[in-house]
N, C-alpha and C positions, 0 to 999 in steps of 0.2 A: 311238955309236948316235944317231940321229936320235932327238932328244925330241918333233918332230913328226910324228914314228909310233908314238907308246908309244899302246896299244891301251888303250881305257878301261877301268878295275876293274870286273867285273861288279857290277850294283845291286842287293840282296836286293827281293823283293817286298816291299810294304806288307804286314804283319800285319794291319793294320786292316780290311781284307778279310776273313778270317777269324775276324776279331771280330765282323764284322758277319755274316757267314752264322751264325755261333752264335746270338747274338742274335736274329736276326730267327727260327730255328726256335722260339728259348724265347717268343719274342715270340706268335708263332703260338698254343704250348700255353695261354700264360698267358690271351691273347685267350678260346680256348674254353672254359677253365675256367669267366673271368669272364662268358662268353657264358650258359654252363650254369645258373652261380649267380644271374644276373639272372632267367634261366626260373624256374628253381624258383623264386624270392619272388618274381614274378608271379605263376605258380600260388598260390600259397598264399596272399598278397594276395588272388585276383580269388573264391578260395574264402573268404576268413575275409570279405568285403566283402559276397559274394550269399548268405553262410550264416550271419550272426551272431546272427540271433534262431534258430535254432534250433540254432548252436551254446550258447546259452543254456539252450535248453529241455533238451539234454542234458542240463548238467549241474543242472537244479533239476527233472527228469523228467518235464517237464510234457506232457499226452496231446495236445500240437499238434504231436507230431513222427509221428505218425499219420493215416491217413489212407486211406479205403475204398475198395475194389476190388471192381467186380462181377465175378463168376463167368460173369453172363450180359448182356457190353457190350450188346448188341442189345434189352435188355428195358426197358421202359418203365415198368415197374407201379411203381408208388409205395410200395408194403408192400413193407418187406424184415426180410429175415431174416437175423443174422449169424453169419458160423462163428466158433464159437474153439476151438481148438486146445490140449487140455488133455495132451500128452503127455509121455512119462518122467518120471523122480522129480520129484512137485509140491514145489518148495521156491524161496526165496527168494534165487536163487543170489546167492554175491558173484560171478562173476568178470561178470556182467552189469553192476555198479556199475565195471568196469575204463575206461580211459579208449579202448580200440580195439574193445574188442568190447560184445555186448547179446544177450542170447537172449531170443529169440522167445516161446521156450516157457515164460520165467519165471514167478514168481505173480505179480511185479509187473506184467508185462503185461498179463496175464488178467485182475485186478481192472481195469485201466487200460481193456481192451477192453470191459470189462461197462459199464462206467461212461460208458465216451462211447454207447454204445447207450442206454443209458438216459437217455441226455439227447437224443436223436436223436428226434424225433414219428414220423419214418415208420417208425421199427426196430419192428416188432412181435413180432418170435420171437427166440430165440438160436438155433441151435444146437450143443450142444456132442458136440465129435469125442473121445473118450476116450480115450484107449490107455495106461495109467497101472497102474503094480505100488503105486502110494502115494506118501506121501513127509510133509512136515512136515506136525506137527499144528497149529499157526495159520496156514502159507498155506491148508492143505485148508480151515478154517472158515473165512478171510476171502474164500475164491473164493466158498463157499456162501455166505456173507452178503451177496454180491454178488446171488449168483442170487436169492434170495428179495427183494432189495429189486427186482432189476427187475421179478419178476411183479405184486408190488404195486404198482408205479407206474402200473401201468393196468390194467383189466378186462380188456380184451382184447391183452394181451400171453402169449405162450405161451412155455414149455421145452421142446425137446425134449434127450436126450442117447443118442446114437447109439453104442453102446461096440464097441469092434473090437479086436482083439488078446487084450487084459487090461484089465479094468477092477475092477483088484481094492482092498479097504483102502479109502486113500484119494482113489481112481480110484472107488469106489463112491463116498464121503463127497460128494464135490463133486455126483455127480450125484443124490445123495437127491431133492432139490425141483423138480427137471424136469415138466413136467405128463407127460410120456410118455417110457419109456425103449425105446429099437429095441435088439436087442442082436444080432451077428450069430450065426450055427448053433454059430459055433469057437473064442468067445469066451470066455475065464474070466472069473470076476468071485467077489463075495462075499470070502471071507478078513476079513470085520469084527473090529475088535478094537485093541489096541494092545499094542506092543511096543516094548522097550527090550532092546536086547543089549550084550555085551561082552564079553573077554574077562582070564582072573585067571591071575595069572604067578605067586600068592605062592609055592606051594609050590614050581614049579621054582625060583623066584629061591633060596630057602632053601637047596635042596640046594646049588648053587654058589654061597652065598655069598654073594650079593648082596642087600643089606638097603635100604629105602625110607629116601628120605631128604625125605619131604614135610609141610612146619611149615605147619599152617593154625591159621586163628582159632578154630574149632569141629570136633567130633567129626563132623560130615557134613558139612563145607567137603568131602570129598576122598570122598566120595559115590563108589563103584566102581571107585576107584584098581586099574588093573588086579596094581598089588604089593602088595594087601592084601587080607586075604580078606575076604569080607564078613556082617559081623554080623547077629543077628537082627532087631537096632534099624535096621539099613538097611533089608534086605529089608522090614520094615513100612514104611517111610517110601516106597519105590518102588513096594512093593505099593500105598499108598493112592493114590497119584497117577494109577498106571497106572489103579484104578477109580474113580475120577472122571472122568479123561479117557474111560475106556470108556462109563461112562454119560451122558457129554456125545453121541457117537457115537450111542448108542442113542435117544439124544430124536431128534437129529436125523433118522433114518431114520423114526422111528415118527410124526413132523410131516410128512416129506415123503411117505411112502408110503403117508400114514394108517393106519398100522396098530398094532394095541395093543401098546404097551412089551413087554409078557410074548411075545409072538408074533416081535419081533425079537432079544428076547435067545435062541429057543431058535435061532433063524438065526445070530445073531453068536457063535458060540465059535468062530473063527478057519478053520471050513472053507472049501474053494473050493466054486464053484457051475457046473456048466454052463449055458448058453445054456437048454437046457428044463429045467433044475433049479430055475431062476433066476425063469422065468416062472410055473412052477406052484407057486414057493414065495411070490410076489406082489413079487421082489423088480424085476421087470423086467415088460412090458408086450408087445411083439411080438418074435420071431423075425425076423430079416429084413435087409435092404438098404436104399441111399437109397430105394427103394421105398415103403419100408416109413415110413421118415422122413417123406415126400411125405403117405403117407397119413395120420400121425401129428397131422400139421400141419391137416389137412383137416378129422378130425375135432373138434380142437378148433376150428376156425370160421378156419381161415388157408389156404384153399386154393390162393391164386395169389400167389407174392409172391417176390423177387429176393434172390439169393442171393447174400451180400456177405461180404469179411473186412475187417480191417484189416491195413495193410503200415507197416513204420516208411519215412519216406520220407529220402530222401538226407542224412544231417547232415555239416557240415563239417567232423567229422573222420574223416568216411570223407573225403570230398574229401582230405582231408590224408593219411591213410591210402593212399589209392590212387598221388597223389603220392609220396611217400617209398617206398612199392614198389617202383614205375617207378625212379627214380634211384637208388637204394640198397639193395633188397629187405630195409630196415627195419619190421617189423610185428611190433611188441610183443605178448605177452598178462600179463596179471598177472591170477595167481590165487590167494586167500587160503587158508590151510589150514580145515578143517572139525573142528568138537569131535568129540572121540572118542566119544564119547556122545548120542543124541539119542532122546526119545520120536517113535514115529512112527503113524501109521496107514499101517503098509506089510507086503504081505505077504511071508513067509518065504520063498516061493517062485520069488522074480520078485527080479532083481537089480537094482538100485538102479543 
């Protein structure tokens, strides 16, 4: 055999080739990944940069995360009038103290709303939109101590409270000191009073067996444990409470509507009221629509004046919130449990 014909050993391909198209796909992923992650901490940087004092004001609640909206861009008048928004159960929610969310319709806001009006020279009315079954007994009084300190702060500042739906309990409570109440034809309202409920397991626990196992420091630490039945010496201690808090109630109404103590207690034993029940018992003012409101306004001496609310405006962790949506559809809520038990001005009727 001629060795100058041996035919050369076929050459494997380079692997390296192969290495490299691997590579450079992984290359590719890792690239957009880290393309992805520089976005987002950009975002979130260019949010925590243009939003830091009012991500502050979040969390120490300060009312400069606020901030007023005419109803009517195009008006000029200088006298305005603000809405606030007194609806579903009045209480001091936690899940508003959460780090993603905030209701609108808290008490915290509504004191926060009264309060910058009343530091406002051109604010000269409130108006308050009601639609409320009740709800706690110190947000109800600290909305209304609100209300009374803005009519004081000037002669010529006025209430109105417009009730729509239910304005029952403690949907009535807030709007006691309004100078004029509109209440529409369809509207409930009344139900004064207070209440405390719950309910007692002792005797089914017994029949099966199952026995309370709650060590407190005093014989009314554990106050309506629903596995104990409840003694005469409770029920007096709940009875007294519940009339003091009723007759806290009844001052207030008979201050705001001027009318004599004995006159609102025979109103206040927990019935509801219609629209003309309501008027002709002195506890309401007109029948009627914004109409009616309009004209409410007029005659106490506010005839022309803009009609404004307040909006919470953009905070940085909504920015942050909206981000982490988009990439992730991450949007927490955290919400604290509720005592079992709570005195309320709310009525029996209307669910919570």
């Amino acid at each position: 055999m001629d060795q100058n014909n041996i035919p050369d050993a076929p050459v494997e391909k380079p692997s390296r080739r192969l290495i490299g198209s691997s590579c450079g796909c992984l290359g590719l992923v890792g690239a957009l990944v880290v393309c992805g992650g520089l976005l987002f901490l950009g975002i979130s940087f260019l949010a925590l940069s243009s939003s830091i004092e009012r991500f502050v004001s979040f969390f120490d609640d300060s009312e400069e995360s606020r901030e007023m909206v005419s109803e009517t861009p195009s008006s000029s008048l200088k006298n305005k009038v603000v809405k606030i928004k007194v609806e579903g159960a009045i209480a001091f929610k936690n899940e508003s103290r959460s780090l993603w969310t905030r209701n609108d319709d808290s008490a915290e806001n509504i004191i926060d709303d009264i309060k910058l009006a009343r530091e406002d020279k051109d604010v000269k009315g409130l108006l308050l939109m009601v639609d409320s079954p009740g709800g706690e007994i110190t947000a109800c009084d600290m909305i209304d101590q609100e209300v009374k300190k803005f009519r004081a702060s000037s002669s010529n500042r006025y209430v109105v409270a417009y009730m729509r739906g239910t304005a029952a309990s403690g949907g009535y409570y807030v709007s006691a000191h309004a100078n004029k109440i509109v209440i529409t034809p369809t509207t409930i309202t009344g139900s004064i009073g207070v209440m405390v409920n719950g309910i007692n397991f002792a005797e089914a626990a017994e029949k099966l067996g199952v026995k309370n196992m709650t060590f407190t420091s005093g014989p009314m630490k554990d106050m309506l444990n629903p596995m104990k039945g409840v003694s005469p010496a409770v029920s007096n201690v709940v009875q007294e409470t519940i009339s003091e808090l009723y007759d806290r109630f009844v001052e207030v109404i008979a201050e705001g509507r001027n009318m004599p103590n004995e006159k609102v207690r025979e109103l206040a034993d927990g019935r509801i009221y219609t629209a003309k029940q309501a008027v002709a018992n002195g506890l309401a003012d007109k029948v009627g629509y914004m109409e009616e409101v309009k004209a409410a306004f007029t005659e106490l001496g506010l005839p022309e004046y803009e009609l404004v609310e307040y909006e919470e405006t953009e905070r940085m962790v909504d920015m942050l919130k909206k981000a982490f949506s988009t990439f992730s559809g991450f949007s927490p809520q955290i919400k604290l449990p509720e005592s079992s038990w709570r005195f309320r001005y709310a009525s029996p009727f209307m669910n919570e």
